[in-house]
FITI-426820 format. One record per residue (C-alpha): residue in three letters; x, y, z. Coordinates in Angstrom, 1 decimal, decimal comma. Example, Ala and Ser with C-alpha at 12.3 -4.5 7.8 and 13.67 -1.06 7.14 Angstrom:
REM FITI-426820
GUSE  residu      xx      yy      zz
GUSE     ALA    12,3    -4,5     7,8
GUSE     SER    13,7    -1,1     7,1
END
This chain:
REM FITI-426820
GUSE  residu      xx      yy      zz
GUSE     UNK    22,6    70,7   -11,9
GUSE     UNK    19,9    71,4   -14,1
GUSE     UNK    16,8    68,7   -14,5
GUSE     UNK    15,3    67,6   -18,0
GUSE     UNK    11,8    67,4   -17,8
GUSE     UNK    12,3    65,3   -21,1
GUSE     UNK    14,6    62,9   -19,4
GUSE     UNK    12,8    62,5   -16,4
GUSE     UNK     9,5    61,3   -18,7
GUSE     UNK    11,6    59,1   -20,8
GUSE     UNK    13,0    57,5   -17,6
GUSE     UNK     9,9    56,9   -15,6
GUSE     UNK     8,1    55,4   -19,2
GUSE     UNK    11,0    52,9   -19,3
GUSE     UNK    10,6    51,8   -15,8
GUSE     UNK     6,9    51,3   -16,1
GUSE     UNK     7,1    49,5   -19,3
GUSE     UNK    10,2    47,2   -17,6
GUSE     UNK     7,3    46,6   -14,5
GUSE     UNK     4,4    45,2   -17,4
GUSE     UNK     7,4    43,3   -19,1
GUSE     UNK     7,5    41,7   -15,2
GUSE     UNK     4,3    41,2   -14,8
GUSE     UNK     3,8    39,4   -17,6
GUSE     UNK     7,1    37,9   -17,2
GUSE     UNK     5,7    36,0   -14,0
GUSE     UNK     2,7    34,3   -15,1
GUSE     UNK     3,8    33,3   -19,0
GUSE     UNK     7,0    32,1   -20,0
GUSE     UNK     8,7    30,2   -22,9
GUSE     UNK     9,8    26,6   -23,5
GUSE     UNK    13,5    26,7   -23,8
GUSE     UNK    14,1    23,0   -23,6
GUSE     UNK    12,0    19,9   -24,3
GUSE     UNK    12,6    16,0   -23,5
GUSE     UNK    12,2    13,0   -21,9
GUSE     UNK     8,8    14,7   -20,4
GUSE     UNK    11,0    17,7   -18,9
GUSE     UNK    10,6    21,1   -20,1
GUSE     UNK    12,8    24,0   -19,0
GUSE     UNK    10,8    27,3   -18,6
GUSE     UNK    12,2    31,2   -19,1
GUSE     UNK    10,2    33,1   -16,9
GUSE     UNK     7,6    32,4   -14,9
GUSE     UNK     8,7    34,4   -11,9
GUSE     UNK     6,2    34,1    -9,7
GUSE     UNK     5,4    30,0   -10,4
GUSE     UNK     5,4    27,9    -7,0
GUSE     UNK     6,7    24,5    -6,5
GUSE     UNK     3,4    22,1    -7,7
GUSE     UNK     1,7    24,6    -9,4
GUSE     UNK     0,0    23,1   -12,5
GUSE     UNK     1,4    24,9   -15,3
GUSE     UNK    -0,9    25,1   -19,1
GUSE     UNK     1,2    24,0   -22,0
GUSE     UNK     0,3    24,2   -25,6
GUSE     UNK    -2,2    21,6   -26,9
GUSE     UNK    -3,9    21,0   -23,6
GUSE     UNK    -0,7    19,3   -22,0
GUSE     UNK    -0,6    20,2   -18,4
GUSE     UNK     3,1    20,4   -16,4
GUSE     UNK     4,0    20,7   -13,2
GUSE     UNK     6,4    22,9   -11,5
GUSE     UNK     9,2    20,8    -9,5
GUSE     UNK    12,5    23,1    -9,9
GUSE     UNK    12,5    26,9    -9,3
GUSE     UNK    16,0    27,9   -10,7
GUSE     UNK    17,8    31,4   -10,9
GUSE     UNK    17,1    31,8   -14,2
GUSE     UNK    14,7    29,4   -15,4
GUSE     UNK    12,0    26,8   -14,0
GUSE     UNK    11,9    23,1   -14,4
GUSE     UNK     8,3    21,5   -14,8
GUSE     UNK     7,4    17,5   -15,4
GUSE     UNK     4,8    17,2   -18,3
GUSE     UNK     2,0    15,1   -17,3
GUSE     UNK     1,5    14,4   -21,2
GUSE     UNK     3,1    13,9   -24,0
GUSE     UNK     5,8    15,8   -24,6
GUSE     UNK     6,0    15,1   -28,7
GUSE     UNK     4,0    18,1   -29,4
GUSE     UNK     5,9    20,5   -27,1
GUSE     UNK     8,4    22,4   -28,5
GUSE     UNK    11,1    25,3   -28,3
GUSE     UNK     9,8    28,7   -28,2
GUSE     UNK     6,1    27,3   -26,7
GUSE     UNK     4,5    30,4   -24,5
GUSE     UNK     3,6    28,4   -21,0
GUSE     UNK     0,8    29,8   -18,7
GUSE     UNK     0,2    29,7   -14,5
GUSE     UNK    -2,7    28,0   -13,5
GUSE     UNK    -2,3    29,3   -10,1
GUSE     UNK    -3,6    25,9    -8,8
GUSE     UNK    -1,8    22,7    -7,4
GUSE     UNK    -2,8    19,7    -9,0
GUSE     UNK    -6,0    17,8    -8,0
GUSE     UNK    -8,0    15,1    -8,6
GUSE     UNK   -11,3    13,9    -8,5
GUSE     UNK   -12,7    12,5    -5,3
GUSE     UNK   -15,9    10,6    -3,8
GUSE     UNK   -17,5     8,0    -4,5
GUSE     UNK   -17,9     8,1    -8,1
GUSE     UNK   -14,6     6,5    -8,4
GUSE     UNK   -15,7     3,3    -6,7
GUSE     UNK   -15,7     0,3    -9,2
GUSE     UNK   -13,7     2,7   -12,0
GUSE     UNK   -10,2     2,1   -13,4
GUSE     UNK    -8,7     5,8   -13,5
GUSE     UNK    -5,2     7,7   -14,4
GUSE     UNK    -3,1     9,1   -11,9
GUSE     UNK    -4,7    12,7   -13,2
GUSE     UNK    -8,6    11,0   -12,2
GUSE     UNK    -9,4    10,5   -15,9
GUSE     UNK   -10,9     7,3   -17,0
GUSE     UNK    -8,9     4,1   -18,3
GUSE     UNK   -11,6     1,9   -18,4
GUSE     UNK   -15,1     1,6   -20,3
GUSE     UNK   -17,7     2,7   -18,3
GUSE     UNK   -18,3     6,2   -19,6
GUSE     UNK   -17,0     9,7   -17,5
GUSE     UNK   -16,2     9,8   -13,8
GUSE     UNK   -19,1    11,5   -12,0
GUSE     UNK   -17,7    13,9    -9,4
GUSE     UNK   -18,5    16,6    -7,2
GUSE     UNK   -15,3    17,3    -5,5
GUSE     UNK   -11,3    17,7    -6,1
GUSE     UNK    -8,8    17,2    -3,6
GUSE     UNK    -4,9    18,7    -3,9
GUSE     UNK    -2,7    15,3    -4,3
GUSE     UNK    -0,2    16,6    -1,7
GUSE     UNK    -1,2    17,4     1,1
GUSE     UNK     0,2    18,3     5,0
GUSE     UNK    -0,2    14,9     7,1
GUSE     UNK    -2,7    15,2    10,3
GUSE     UNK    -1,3    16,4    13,3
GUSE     UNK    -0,7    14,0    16,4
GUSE     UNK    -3,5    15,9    18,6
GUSE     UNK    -6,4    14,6    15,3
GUSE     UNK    -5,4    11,1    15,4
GUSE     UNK    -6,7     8,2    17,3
GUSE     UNK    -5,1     5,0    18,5
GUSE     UNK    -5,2     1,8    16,2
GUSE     UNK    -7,5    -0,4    17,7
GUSE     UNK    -9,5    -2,0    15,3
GUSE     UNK    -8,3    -5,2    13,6
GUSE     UNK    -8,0    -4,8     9,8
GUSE     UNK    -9,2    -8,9     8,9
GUSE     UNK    -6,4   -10,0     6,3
GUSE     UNK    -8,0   -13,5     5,7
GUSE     UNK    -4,9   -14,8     5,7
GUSE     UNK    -3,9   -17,1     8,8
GUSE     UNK    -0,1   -16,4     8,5
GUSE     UNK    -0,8   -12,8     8,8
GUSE     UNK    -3,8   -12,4    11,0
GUSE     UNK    -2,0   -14,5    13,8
GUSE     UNK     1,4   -13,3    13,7
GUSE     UNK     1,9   -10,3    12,1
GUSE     UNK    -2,1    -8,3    13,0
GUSE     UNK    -2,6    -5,2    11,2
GUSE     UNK    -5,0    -2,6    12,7
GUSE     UNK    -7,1     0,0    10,6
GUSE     UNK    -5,1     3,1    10,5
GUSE     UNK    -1,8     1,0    10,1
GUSE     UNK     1,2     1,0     7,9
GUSE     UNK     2,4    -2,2     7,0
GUSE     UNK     4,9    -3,1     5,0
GUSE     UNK     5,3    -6,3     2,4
GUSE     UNK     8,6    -6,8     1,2
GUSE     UNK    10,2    -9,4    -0,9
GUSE     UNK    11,9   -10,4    -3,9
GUSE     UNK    10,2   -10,8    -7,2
GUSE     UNK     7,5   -13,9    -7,7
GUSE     UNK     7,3   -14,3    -3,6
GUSE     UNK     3,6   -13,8    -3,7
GUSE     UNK     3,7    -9,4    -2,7
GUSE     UNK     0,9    -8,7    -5,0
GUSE     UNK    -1,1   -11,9    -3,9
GUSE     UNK    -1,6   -10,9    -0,1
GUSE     UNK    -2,8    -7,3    -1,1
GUSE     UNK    -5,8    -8,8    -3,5
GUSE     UNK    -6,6   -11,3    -0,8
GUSE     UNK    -7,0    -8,5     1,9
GUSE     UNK    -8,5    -6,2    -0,6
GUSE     UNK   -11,0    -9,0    -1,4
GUSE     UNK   -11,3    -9,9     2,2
GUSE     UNK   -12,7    -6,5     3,1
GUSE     UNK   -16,1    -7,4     1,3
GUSE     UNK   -19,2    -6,6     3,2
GUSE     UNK   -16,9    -5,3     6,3
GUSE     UNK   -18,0    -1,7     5,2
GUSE     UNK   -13,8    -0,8     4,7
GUSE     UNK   -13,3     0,7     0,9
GUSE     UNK   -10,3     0,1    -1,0
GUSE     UNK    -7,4     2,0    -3,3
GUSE     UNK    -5,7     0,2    -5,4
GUSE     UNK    -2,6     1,8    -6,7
GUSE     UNK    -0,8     0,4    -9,6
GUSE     UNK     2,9     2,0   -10,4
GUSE     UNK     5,2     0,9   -13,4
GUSE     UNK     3,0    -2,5   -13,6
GUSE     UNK     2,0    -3,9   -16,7
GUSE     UNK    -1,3    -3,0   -18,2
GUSE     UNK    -2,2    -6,9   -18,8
GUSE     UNK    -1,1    -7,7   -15,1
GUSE     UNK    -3,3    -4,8   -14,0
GUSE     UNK    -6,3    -5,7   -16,3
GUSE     UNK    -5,5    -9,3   -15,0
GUSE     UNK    -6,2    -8,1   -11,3
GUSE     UNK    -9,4    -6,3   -12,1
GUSE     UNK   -11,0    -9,1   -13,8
GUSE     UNK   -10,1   -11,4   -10,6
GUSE     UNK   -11,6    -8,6    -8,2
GUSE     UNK   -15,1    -8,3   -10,7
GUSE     UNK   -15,3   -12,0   -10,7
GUSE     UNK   -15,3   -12,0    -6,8
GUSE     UNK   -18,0    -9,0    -6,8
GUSE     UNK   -15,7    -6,5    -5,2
GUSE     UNK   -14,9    -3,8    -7,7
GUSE     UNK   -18,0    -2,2    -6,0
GUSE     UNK   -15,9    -0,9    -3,1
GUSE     UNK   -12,4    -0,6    -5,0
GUSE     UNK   -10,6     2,2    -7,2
GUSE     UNK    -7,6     1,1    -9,5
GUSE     UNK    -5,3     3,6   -10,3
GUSE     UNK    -3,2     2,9   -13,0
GUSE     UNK     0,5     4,5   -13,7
GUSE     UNK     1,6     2,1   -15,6
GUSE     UNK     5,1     0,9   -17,3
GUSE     UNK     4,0     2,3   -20,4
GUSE     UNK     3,3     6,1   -18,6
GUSE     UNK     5,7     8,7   -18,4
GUSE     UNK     7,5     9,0   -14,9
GUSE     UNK     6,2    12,2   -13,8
GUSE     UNK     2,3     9,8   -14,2
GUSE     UNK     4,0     7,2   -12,1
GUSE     UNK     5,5    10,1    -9,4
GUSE     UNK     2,1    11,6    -9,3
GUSE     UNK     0,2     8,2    -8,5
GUSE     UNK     0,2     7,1    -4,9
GUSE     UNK    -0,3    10,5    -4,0
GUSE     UNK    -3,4    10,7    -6,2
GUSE     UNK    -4,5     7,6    -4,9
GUSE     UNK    -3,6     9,0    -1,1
GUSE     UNK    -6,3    12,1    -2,2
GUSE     UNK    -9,1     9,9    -3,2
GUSE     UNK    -8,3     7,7     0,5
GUSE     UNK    -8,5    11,4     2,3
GUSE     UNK   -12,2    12,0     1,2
GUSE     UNK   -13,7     9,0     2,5
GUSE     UNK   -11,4     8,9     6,0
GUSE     UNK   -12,6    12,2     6,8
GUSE     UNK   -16,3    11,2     6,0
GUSE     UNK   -15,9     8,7     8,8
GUSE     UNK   -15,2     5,9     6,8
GUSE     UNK   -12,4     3,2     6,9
GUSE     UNK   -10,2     2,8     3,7
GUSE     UNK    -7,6     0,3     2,8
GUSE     UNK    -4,8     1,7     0,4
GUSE     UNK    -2,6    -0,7    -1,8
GUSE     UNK     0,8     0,8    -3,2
GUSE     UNK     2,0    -1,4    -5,4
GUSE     UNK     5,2    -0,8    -5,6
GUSE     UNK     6,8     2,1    -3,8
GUSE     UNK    10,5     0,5    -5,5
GUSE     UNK     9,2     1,5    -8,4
GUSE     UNK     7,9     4,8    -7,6
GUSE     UNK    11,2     5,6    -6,1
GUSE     UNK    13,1     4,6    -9,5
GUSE     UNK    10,6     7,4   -11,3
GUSE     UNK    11,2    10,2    -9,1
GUSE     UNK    15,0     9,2    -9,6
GUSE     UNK    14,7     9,6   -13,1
GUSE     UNK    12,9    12,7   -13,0
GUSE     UNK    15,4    14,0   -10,5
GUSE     UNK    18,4    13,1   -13,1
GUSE     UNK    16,6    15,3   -15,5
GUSE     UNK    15,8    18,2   -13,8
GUSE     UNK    19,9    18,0   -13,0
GUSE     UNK    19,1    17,9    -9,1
GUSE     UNK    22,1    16,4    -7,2
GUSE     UNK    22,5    12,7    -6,8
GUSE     UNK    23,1    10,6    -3,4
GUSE     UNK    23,0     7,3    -2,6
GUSE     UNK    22,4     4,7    -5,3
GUSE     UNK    21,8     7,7    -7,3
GUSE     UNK    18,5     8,5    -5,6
GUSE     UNK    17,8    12,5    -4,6
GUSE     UNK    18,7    13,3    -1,2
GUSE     UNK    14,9    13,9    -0,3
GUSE     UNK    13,7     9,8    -1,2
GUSE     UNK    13,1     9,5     2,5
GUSE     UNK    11,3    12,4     2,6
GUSE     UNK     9,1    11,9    -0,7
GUSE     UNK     7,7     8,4     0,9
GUSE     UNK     7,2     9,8     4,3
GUSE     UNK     4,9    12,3     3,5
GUSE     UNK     3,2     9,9     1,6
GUSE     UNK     2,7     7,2     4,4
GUSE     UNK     2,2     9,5     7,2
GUSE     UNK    -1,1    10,3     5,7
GUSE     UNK    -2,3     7,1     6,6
GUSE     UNK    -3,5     7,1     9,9
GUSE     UNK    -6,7     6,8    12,3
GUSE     UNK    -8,5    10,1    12,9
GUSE     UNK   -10,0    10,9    16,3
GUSE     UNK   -14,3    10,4    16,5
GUSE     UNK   -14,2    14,7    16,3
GUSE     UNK   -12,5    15,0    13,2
GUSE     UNK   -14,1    12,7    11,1
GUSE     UNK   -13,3     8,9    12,7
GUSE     UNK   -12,1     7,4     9,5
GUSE     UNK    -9,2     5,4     8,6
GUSE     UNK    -7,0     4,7     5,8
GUSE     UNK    -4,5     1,6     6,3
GUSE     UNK    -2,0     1,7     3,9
GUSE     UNK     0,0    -1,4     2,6
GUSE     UNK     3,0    -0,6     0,4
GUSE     UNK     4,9    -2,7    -1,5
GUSE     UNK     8,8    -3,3    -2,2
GUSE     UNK    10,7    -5,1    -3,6
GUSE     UNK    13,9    -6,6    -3,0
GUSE     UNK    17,2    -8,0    -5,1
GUSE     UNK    18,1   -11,1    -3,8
GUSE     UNK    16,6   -10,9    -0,4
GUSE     UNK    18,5    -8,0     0,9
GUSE     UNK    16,2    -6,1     2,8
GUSE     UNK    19,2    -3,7     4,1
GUSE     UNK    19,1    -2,0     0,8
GUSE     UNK    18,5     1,8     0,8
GUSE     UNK    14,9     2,1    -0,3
GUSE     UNK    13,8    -0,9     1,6
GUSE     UNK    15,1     0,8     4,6
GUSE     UNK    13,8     3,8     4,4
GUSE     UNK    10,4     3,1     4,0
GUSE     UNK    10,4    -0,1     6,9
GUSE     UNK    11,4     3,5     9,1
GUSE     UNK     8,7     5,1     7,9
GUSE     UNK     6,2     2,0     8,8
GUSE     UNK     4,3     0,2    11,5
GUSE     UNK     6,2    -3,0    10,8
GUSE     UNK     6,5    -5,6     7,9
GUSE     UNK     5,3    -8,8     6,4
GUSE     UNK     8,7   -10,3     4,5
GUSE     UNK     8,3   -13,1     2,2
GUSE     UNK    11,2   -15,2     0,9
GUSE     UNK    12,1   -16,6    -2,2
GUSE     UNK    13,2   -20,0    -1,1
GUSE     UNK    10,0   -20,5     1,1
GUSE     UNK     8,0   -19,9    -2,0
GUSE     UNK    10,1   -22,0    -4,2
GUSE     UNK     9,7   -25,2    -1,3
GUSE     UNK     5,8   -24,7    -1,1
GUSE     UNK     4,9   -22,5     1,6
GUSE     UNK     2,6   -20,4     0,1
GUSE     UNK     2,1   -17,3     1,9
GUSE     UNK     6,0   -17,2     2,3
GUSE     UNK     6,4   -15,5     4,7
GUSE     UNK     9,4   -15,2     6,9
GUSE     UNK     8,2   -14,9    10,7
GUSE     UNK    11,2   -14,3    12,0
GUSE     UNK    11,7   -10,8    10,2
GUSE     UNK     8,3   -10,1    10,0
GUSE     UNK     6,8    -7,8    12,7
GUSE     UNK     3,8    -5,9    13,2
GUSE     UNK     4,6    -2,8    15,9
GUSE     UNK     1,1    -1,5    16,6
GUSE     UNK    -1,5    -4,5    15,4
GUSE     UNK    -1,3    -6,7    18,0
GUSE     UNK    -3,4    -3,9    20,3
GUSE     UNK    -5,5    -4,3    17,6
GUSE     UNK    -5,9    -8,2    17,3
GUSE     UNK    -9,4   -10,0    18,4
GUSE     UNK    -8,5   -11,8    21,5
GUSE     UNK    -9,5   -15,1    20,7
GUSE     UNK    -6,8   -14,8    18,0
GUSE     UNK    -4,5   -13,7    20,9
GUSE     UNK    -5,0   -16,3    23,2
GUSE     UNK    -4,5   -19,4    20,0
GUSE     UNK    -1,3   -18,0    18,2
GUSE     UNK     0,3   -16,5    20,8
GUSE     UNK     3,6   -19,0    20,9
GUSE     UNK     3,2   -19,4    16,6
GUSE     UNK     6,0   -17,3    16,3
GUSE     UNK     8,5   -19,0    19,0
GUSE     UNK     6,8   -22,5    17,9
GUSE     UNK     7,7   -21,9    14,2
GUSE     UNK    11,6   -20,4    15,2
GUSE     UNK    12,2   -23,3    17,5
GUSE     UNK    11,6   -25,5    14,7
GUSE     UNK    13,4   -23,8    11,6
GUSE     UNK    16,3   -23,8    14,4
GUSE     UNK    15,9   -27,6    15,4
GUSE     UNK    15,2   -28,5    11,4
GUSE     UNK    18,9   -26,9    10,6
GUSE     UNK    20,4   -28,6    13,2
GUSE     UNK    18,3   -32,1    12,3
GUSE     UNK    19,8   -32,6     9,1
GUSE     UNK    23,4   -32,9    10,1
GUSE     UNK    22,5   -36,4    12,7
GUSE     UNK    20,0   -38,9    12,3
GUSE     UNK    19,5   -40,0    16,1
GUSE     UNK    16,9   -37,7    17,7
GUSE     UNK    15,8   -37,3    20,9
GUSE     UNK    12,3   -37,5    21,8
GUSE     UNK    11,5   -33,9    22,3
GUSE     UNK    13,3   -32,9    19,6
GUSE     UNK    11,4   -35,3    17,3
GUSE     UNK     8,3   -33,5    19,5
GUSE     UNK     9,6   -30,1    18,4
GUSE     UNK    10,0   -31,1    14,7
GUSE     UNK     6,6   -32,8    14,0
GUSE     UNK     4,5   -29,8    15,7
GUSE     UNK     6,3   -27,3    13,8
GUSE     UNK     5,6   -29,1    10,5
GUSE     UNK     2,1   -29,6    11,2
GUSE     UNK     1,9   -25,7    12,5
GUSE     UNK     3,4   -24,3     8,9
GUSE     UNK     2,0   -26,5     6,5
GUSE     UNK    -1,7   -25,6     8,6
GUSE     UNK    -0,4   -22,2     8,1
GUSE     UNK    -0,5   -22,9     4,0
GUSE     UNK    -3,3   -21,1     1,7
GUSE     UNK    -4,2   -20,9    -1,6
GUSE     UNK    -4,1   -17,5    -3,5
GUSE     UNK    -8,1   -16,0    -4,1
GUSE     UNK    -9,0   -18,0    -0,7
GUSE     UNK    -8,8   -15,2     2,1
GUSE     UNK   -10,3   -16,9     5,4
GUSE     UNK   -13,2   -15,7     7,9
GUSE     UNK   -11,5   -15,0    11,3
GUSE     UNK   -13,7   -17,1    13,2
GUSE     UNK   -12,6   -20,0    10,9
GUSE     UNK    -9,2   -18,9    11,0
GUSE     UNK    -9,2   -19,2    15,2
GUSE     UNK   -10,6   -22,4    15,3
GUSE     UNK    -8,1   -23,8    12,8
GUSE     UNK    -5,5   -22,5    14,8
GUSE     UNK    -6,9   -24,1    18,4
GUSE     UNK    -6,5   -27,0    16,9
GUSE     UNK    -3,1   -26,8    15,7
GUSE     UNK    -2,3   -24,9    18,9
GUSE     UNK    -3,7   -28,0    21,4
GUSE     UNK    -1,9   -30,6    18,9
GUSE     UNK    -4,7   -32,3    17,6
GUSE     UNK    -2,9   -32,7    14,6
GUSE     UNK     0,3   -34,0    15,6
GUSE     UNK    -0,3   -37,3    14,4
GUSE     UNK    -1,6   -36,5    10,6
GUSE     UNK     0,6   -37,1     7,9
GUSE     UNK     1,5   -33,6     6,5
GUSE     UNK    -1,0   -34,2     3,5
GUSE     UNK    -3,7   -34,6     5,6
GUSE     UNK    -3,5   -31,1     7,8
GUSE     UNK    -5,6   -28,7     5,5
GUSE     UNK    -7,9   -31,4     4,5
GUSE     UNK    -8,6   -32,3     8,1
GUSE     UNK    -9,1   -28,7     9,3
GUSE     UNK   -11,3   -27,7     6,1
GUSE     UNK   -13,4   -30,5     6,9
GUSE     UNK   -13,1   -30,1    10,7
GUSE     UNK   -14,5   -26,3    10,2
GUSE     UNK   -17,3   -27,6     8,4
GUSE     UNK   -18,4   -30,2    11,1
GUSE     UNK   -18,5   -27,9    13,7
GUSE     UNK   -20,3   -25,2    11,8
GUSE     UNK   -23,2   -27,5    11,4
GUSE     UNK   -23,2   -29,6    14,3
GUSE     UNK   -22,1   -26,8    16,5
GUSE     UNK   -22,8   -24,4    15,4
GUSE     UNK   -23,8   -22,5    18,7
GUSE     UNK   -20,0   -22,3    19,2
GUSE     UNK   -19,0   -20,5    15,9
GUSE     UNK   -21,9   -17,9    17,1
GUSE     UNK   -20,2   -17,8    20,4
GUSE     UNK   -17,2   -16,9    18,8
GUSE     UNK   -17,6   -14,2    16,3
GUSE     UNK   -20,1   -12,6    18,8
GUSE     UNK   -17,5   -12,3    21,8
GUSE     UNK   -14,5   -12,8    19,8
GUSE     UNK   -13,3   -13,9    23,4
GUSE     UNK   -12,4   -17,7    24,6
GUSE     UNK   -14,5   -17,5    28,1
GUSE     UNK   -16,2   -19,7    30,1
GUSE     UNK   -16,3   -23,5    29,0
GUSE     UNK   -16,1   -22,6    25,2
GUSE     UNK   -12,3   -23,7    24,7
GUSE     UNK   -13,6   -26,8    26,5
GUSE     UNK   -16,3   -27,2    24,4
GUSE     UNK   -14,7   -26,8    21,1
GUSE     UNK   -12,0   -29,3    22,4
GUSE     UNK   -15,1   -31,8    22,8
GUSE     UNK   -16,1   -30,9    19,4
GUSE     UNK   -12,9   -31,5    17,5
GUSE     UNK   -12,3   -34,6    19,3
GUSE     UNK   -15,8   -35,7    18,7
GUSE     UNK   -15,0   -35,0    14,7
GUSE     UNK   -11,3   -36,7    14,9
GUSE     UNK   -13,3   -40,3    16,3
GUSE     UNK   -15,9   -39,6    13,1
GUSE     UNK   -13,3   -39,9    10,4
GUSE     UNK   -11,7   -43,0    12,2
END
């Protein structure tokens, strides 16, 4: 066999100019489809899942499908200017946003980019939005009450910092309300707080940022907006953003509340997106990896030991429900992936009791090591007390000749939830809160006419915070009943009850 030098050249040239067609093969490619804020990519060999990808006219992508042939990517712009035959470049970085605390009192896009007036967003750092959870060995025990100001919640259902508590309910129960209460409760307690709005409208979320300013706490709050009018792949990217901007301060030592509202409608965009990149469906047409997308969310939220940084981000999500089924499939997955739940029903919102929530289904599965122990020691039977009398109530209506203890039963457990009533914008100081509840707790009450209750204890509070008020001291310094105090607050409220006769 004879070789031809000439052959051999032309041979090895091909093969060198095929390798520089691969090259540039795997960091630029071309827009082969283009819609609904997916674009299919040729080429692109060596793109990652969540790399940032640089379209045409400054739109950025990223990369969610890596295909035989071809890669999918979610535009997180507008895709109107995007078209067939567009030449798409790596970035060779993950998507990141802004952090520190620059962002405090601003009203941001999922991407860190300002939504509201106030001029740019001063920044120093950028954290990845995705990001591997911390291990079990760097976290640190939930100890620490996270103060609600909401008596329903703070007695029955505690959360601690570090916690992930659920609040689930159908639409109009009054979700949204307890997340602005604790958010607005958490001024001057030193905790900062995320606010993370996805597929809301733009006037409900401008509606919640004028409430917060008017209160003064936009000084310790970041609003991220994804909102109804956003593309999905905005609303996908969103709590994870907001999860980023959390991380910074947590592992700076400092203790972060984090508001997903809601996580039903984050699942229905990453359905959507998931439909249009052709994955496979599952249940209720959600991707088989739902469960997973929301876990690594949540499991970021956690308490980190003193030697990694101390901090904290408690994280409440939101879902909600159709027609109070709270076996549905995203409402299950994600009460597996929490620390417990606060459910609120329709038909105790519709009847008045305002926060309506359900104490029966609610549970809280790590706050109660958490919860001051004055607390502990007033509302420990509130959740049998209230469940005996919802049982005897049923039973009540169907005979009109009562026994005595039964009549007992009824009148303490109306007394005990229409003291557990509160108005929205109102959250409670837990000092007040644990007296209010002593004296619903040692039936001082029992003989008030249900109108009377919150009017009694407001005033009640008030008497003893002037004319005793060495016991209020007593209390928010120890946050312990020792001693004599639970007989001298007894005195007290007596002594206030023979005022008003």
């Amino acid at each position: 066999m004879k070789l031809n030098p000439n052959e051999i050249s032309a041979l090895i040239k091909e093969q060198i100019k095929g390798y520089e067609n691969e090259i540039e093969n795997s960091d630029v490619g071309t827009v082969i489809a283009v819609g609904d804020g997916i674009a299919t990519i040729f080429g692109l060999k060596g793109a990652m899942v969540g790399e940032l990808l640089l379209f045409p006219h400054d739109v950025y992508g990223m990369v969610m499908n890596l295909n035989l042939d071809d890669v999918g990517a979610v535009l997180l712009g507008s895709d109107l200017e995007i078209k067939e035959g567009d030449t798409v470049k790596r970035t060779h970085k993950v998507v990141e946003v802004p952090v520190g605390d620059g962002l405090l009192g601003r009203v941001v896009s999922p991407l860190g980019t300002q939504l509201d007036e106030l001029g740019p967003i001063e920044y120093k750092n950028t954290r990845p939005i995705e990001r591997i959870a911390p291990g079990v060995m760097t976290r640190k025990s939930v100890n620490v009450t996270l103060e609600t100001g909401i008596k329903a919640i703070d007695s029955m259902i505690p959360i601690g910092r570090g916690q992930r508590e659920l609040i689930i309910g159908d639409r109009q129960t009054g979700k949204t309300s307890i997340a602005i209460d604790t958010i607005i409760n958490q001024k001057g307690k030193n905790v900062k707080c995320v606010y993370v709005a996805i597929g809301q409208k733009n006037s409900t979320v401008a509606n919640i940022v004028a409430k917060l300013k008017a209160r003064g706490c936009m000084d310790y709050v970041t609003v991220v907006n994804a909102s109804a009018s956003q593309s999905a792949p905005q609303q996908y990217i969103a709590p994870f953003a907001g999860m980023a901007m959390a991380e910074e301060w947590m592992e700076n030592g400092e203790d972060v509340l984090i508001i997903f509202d809601d996580l039903s409608k984050h699942a229905v965009a990453y359905r959507a997106l998931s439909l249009l990149l052709r994955r496979a469906p599952g249940r209720e047409a959600y991707p088989g990896d739902i469960f997973y997308l929301h876990s690594r969310l949540l499991e970021r939220a956690c308490r980190l030991a003193p030697a990694f940084g101390g901090g904290s981000i408690t994280a409440l999500p939101i879902v909600e429900t159709q027609a109070g089924d709270i076996s549905a499939y995203i409402p299950t997955n994600i009460i597996s992936i929490t620390d417990g739940q606060i459910f609120l029903v329709a038909d105790f919102f519709a009847s008045g009791q305002r926060p309506a929530v359900d104490s029966g289904l609610s549970v809280s599965r790590v706050g109660s090591s958490a919860q001051v122990k004055a607390m502990k020691q007033v509302a420990s039977g509130l959740k049998i007390e209230l469940a005996n009398y919802r049982e005897n109530l049923s039973f009540s209506q169907f005979g009109s000749d009562l026994d005595a203890e039964t009549k007992r039963i009824l009148t303490h457990g109306a007394v005990v939830t229409e003291a557990l009533k509160q108005t929205n914008w109102a959250p409670m100081n837990m000092t007040r809160e644990i007296i209010e509840l002593f004296a619903v707790n040692k039936r001082f009450l029992d003989d008030l006419q249900l109108p009377e209750v919150n009017p009694f204890l407001n005033d009640m509070y008030e008497y003893i915070k002037d004319s005793h008020k060495e016991i209020v001291d007593e209390l928010e310094t120890k946050k312990i009943f020792e001693g004599d105090l639970m007989d001298r607050l007894s005195k007290a409220i007596k002594e206030f009850k023979e005022s008003r006769r």
